[in-house]
C-alpha positions as CSV (number, residue, x, y, z in Angstrom):
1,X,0.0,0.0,0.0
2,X,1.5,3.1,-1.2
3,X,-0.1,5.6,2.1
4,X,1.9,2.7,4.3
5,X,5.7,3.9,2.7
6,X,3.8,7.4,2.5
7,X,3.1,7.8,6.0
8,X,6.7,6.2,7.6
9,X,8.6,8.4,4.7
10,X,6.7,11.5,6.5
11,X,7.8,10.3,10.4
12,X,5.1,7.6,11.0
13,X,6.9,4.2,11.6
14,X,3.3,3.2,13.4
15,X,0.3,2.6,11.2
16,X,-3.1,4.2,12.1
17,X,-4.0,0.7,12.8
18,X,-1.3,-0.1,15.4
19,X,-2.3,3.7,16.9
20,X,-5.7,2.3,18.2
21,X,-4.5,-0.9,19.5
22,X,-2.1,1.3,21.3
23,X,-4.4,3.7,22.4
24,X,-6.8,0.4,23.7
25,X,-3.6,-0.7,25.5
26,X,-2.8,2.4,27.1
27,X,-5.7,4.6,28.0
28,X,-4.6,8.3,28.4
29,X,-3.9,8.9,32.3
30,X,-6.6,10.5,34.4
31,X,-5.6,14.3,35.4
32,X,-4.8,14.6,39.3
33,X,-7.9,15.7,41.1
34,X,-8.1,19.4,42.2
């Protein structure tokens, strides 16, 4: 798939693909409560 070689020839060496099971994997962290 050309976007593939597009996107790690503009500074992506992770797919969009791989970006969601990350983001499944590791939730963003809670801010501190106040």
């Amino acid at each position: 798939n050309p976007q593939v070689i597009h996107k790690e020839t503009t500074g992506f060496p992770v797919t969009a693909e791989q970006r969601v099971i990350l983001r499944c994997l590791q939730p963003p962290p809670l801010p501190p409560p106040e």
